[in-house]
C-alpha positions in Angstrom: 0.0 0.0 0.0 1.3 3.3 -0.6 1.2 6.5 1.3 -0.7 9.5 -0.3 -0.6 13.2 1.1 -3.2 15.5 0.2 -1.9 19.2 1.3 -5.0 21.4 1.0 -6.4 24.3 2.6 -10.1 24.0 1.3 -12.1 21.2 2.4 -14.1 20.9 -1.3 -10.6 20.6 -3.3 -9.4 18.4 -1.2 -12.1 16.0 -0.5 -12.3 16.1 -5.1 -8.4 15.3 -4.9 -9.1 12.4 -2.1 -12.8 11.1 -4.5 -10.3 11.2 -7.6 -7.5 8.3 -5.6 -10.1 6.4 -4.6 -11.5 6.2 -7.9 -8.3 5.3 -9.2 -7.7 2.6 -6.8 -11.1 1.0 -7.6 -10.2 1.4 -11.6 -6.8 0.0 -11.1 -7.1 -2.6 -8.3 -4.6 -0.9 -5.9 -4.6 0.7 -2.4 -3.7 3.7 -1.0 -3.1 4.9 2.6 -4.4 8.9 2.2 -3.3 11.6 4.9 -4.8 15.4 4.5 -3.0 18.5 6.0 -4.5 21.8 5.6 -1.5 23.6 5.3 2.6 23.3 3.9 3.4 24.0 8.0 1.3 21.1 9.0 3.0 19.0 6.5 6.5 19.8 7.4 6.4 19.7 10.7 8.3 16.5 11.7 8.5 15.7 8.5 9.1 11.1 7.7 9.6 10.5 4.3 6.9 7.8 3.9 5.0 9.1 0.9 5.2 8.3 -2.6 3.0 11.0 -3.9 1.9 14.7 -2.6 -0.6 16.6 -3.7 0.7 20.2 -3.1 -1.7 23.0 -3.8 0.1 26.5 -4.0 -1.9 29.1 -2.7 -2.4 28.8 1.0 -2.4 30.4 4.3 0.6 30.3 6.5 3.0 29.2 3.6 2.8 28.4 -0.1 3.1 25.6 -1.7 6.3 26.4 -3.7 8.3 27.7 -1.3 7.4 24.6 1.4 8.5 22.2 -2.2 12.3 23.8 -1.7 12.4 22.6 1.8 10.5 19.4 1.4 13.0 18.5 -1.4 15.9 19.2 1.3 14.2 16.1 2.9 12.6 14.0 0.5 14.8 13.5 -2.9 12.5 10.3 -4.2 8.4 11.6 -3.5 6.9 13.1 -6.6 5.2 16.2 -5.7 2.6 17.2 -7.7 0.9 20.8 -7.8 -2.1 22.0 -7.6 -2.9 25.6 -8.8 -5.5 27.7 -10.1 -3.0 30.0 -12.3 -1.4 28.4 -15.2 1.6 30.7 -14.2 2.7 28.7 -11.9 2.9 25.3 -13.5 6.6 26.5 -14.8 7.9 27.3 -11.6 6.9 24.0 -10.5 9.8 22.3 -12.6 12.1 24.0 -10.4 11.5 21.6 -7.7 11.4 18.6 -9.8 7.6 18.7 -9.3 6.0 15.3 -11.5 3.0 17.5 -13.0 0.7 20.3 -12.0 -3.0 19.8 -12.4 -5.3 23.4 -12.6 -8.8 23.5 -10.4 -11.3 22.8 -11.0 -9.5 18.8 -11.5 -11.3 16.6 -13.4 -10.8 13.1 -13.2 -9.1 11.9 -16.8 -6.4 14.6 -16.2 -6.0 13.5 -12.4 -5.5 9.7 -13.9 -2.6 10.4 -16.4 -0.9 12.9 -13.9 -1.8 10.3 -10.8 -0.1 7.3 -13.0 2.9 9.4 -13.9 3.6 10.7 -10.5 3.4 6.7 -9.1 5.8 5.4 -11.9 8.4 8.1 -11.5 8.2 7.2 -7.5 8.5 3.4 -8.0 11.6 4.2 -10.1 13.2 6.4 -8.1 12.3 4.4 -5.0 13.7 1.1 -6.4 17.2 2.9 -6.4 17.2 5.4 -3.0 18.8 5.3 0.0 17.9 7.3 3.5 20.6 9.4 5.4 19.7 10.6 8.8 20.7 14.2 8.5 20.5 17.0 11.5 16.9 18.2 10.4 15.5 14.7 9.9 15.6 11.3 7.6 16.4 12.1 4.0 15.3 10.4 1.3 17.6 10.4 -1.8 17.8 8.2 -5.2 21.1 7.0 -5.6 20.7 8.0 -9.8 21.0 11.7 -8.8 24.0 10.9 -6.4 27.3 11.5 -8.1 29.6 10.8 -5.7 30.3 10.5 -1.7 33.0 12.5 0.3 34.5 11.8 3.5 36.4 15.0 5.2 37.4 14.1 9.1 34.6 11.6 9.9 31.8 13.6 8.2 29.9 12.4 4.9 29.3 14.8 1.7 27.0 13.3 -0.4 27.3 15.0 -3.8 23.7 14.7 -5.5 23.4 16.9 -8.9 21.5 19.6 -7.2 22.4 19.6 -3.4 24.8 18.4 -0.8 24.0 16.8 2.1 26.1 16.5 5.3 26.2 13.9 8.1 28.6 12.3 10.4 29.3 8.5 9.6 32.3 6.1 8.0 33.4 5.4 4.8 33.0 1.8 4.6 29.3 1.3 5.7 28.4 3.4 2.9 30.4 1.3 0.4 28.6 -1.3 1.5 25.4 0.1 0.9 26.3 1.5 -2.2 27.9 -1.0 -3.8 24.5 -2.6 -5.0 24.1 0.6 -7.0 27.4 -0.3 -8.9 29.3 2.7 -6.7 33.0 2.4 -7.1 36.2 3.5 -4.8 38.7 5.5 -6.0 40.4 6.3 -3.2 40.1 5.8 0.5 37.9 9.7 0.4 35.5 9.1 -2.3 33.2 6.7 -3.7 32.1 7.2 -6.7 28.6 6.8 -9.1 30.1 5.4 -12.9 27.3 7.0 -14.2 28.6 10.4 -13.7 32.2 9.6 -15.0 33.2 12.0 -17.4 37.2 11.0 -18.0 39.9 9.2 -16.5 43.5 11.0 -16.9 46.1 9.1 -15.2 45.3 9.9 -11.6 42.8 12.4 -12.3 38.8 11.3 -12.0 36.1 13.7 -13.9 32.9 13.2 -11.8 30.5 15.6 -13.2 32.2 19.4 -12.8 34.3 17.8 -10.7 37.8 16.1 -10.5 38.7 13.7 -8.0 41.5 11.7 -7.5 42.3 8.2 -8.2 44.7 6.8 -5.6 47.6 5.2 -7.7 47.7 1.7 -5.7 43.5 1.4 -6.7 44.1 2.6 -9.9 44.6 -0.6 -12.0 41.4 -2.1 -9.8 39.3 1.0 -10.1 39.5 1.1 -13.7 39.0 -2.7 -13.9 36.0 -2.4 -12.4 35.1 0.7 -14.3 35.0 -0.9 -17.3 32.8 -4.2 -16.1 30.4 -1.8 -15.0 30.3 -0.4 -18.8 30.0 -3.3 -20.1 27.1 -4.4 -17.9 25.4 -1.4 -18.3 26.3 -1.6 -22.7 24.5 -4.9 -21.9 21.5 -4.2 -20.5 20.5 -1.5 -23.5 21.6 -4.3 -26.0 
């Protein structure tokens, strides 16, 4: 069953929103757990990462909706947000926060269904491949495809995602072990390393992204062994 949260200030939108899922679990033979706040503070107030789709409208009391997405995206990498607006002019802004889709009130059911369906697959893939880091503010949620790499600096974690980085105390070694499901490599005894986002290998140099990192010469022949099984594996899988 999956977790669904409604964030709504008025009663009649959000009770369409929560007749729309249900309608959709009937059609589709699924089940979802549904949780209405009436506002972005209720919603982020001791915020757990335990829901695979929100329904975010953007005008509302207290806070909007758009601002509340920066800081629920500081916590929750892998939920697909999805607003809901009565301007068009918003819908843009949206993308900003990786936002799945908008949908404009009044919402009618067919465009609730394709936007619903969306938001679900892009959570299941995202979920498949995530991690959660226990930060200072809170669990984090994060999908390992928008992690480049992972930085240790005196007993404290930098994970390098493409748009963020998050901080946290912890060791090197459990997080290899972790990662190394997600084909994460070592290059060295500070970094470990998403292939995905290798750009170049120079002799001892390592293009990660924008970034170079360094490839420590005793791992070198191993590294760039298993750099190149992990090409051909993922060569494979597309053949």
């Amino acid at each position: 069953m999956k977790n669904i949260a409604i964030v709504e200030d008025e009663d009649a939108a959000a009770e369409v929103l929560a007749g729309h899922i249900a309608q959709y679990a009937a059609r589709n033979g699924q089940e979802f757990s549904v949780c209405r706040f009436h506002d972005a503070v209720e919603l982020l107030a001791d915020y757990k990462p335990l829901y695979s789709v929100i329904f975010m409208d953007i005008q509302m009391p207290h806070r909007d909706g758009m601002s509340a997405a920066v800081d629920l995206r500081a916590l929750d990498k892998t939920v697909s947000i999805v607003f809901i607006t009565n301007l068009m002019q918003y819908a843009q802004k949206g993308y900003e926060v990786d936002a799945v889709a908008y949908l404009v009130k009044p919402v009618g059911y067919f465009d609730f269904a394709l936007k619903f369906r969306k938001a679900l697959d892009v959570y299941v893939m995202n979920a498949d491949r995530a991690i959660t880091v226990n930060t200072a503010g809170g669990l984090c949620r994060i999908s390992t495809d928008r992690l480049m790499y992972v930085e240790i600096v005196r007993h404290r974690l930098y994970y390098h995602l493409v748009d963020d980085v998050i901080e946290i105390t912890g060791v090197l070694y459990k997080v290899e072990d972790e990662l190394r499901h997600f084909g994460f490599l070592r290059c060295n005894q500070c970094y470990l390393v998403n292939p995905k986002f290798v750009v170049s290998v120079k002799g001892l140099s390592l293009k990660v992204g924008n970034e170079t990192l360094m490839i420590s010469r005793p791992r070198r022949n191993a590294f760039l062994a298993e750099l190149a099984g992990w090409y051909a594996g993922a060569e494979g899988k597309h053949d």
